[in-house]
C-alpha positions as CSV (number, residue, x, y, z in Angstrom):
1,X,8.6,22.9,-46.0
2,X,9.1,19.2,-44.3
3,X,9.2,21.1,-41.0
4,X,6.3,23.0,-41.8
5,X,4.2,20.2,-42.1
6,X,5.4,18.3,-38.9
7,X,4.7,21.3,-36.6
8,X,0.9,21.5,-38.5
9,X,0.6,17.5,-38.0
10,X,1.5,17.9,-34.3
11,X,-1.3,20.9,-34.1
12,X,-3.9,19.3,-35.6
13,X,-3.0,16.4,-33.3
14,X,-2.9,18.4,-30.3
15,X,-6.4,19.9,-31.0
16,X,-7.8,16.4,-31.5
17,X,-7.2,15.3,-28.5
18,X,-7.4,18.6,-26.2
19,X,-11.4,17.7,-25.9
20,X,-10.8,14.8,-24.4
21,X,-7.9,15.7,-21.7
22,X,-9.4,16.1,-18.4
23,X,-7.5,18.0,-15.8
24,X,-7.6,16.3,-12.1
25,X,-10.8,16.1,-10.0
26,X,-10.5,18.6,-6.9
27,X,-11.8,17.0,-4.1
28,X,-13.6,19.2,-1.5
29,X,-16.3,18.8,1.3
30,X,-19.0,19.3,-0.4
31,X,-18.3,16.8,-3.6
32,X,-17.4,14.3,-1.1
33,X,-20.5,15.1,1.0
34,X,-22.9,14.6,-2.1
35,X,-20.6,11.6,-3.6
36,X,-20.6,9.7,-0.8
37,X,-24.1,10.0,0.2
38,X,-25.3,9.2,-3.8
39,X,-22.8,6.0,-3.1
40,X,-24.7,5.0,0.0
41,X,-28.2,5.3,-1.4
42,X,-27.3,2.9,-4.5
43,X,-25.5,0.8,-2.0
44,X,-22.5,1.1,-4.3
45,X,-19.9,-0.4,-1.4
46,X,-16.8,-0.9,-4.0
47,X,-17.0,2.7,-5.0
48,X,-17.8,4.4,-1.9
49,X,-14.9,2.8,-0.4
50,X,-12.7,3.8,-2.7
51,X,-13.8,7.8,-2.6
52,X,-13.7,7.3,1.4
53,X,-10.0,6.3,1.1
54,X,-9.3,9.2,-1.1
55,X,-10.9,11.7,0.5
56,X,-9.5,10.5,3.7
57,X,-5.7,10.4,2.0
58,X,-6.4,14.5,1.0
59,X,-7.6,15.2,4.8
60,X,-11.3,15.0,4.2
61,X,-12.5,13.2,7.3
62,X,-15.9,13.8,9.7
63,X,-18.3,11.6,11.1
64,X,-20.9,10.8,8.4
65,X,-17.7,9.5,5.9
66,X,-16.6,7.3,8.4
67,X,-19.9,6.2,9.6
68,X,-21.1,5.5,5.4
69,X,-17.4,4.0,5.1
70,X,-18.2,1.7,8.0
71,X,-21.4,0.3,6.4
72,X,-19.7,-0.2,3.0
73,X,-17.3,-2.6,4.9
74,X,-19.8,-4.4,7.2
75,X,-21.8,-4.9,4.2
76,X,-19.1,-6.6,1.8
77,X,-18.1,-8.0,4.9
78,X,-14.6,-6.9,4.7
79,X,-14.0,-5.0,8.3
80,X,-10.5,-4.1,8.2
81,X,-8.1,-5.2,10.9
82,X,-8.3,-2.4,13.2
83,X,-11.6,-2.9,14.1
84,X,-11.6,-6.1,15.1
85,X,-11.5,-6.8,19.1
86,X,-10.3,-9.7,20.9
């Protein structure tokens, strides 16, 4: 009986939380397309840099996330290293 009630306390457990376990965001084009263009119009720099990096880490890269990516840093005025020219 003792075990009978674990394995039910580790069910009803289980089913508590299932709700609220969320499985990994897929990134694709279009989510980062419609992401980082909702970032740019709220001029949410800190989060738009940070979906640029990942999107760029999973092999997401054209022109308008670099170019959006390039604002967010000349507006916090953080240009990163390889841009700079002397």
């Amino acid at each position: 009986m003792h075990y009978c009630r674990k394995y039910w306390l580790i069910a009803v457990c289980m089913l508590t939380l299932c709700p609220f376990i969320k499985a990994q965001d897929t990134l694709t084009f279009a989510k980062v397309e419609a992401q980082s263009y909702s970032l740019y119009t709220q001029k949410n720099w800190d989060e738009l840099i940070r979906l640029g990096k990942m999107a760029l880490s999973r092999g997401i890269d054209y022109y308008y996330l670099r170019y959006r990516m390039g604002v967010a840093y000349y507006m916090q005025k953080k240009i990163p290293k390889c841009f700079h020219t002397f």
